[in-house]
N, C-alpha and C positions, 0 to 999 in steps of 0.2 A: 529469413527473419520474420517473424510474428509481426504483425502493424498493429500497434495498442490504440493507434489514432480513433477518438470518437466513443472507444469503449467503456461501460459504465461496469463497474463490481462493487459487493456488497461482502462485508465483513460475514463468515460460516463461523469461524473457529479464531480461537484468540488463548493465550498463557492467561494468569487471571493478574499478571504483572502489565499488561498491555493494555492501553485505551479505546480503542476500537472493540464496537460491538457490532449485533446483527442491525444497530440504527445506522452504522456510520456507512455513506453513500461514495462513493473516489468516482471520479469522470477525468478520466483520461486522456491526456494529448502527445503526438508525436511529429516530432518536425524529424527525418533523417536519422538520427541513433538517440535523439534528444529524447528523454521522454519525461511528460512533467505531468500534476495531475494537481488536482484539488478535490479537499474529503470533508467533510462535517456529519455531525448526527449523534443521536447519542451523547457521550461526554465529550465529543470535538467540539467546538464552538468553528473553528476554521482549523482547516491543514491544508499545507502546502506538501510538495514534495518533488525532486527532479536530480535527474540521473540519466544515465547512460543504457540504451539496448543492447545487447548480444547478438551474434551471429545466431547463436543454438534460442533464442528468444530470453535467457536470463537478463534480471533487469538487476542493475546496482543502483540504489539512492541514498540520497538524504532525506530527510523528512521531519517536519515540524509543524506545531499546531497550538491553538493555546486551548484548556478545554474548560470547564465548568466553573473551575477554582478559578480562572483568571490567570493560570500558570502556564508560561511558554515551555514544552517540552519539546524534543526533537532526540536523533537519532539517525542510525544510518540499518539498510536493508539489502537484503539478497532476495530474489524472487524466482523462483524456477515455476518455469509453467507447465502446463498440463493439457491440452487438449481434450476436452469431454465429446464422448459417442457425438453429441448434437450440434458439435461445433464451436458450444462456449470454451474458454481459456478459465484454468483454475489458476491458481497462484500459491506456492509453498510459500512460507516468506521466513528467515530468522534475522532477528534483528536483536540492535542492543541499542538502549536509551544513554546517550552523550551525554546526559545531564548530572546532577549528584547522586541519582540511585543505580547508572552503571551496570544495569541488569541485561542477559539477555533472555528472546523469546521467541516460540514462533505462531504464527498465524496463518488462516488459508482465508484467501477474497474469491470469490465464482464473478463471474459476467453474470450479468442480466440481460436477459433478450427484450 
């Protein structure tokens, strides 16, 4: 199993229905299969998020944030990862927003060294 614990990633790619850009920063925590994190930047103002690890390293969450507008959005996610040549973890992510636009999307976050 991957340890997310202490890891920081940055938004690469995103639908143009998702809020996360290359400003938004996530810093990652993990207690045992726990895994929670906090994100802002960009149009996040704050996000939260937390969920569950995998054996194989896929993460399942929830996630919510309020961003510019002063609107609480949230959502749930699937995460598969990727190992890069240099050791960082990538992150496929598809997600769909639980809110009244009910869309889904997906995105990729990289580690930063």
């Amino acid at each position: 199993m991957i340890n997310y614990n202490g890891r920081i990633f940055v938004s690469v790619e995103n639908t143009v229905n998702g809020e996360v850009s290359s400003q938004t920063i996530f810093q990652y925590k993990q207690i045992n299969h726990i895994i929670q994190a906090t994100y802002r930047g960009g149009d996040i103002v704050q996000g939260m998020l937390i969920g569950t690890g995998k054996e194989d390293g896929c993460l399942q969450f929830r996630y919510n944030h309020v961003n510019l507008r002063n609107e609480i959005r949230g959502g749930e996610c699937i995460s598969t990862p990727e190992i890069l040549p240099d050791g960082r973890i990538r992150l496929y992510e598809r997600w769909k927003w639980l809110d009244a636009e009910n869309t889904e999307g997906s995105s990729i976050i990289e580690e930063i060294v």
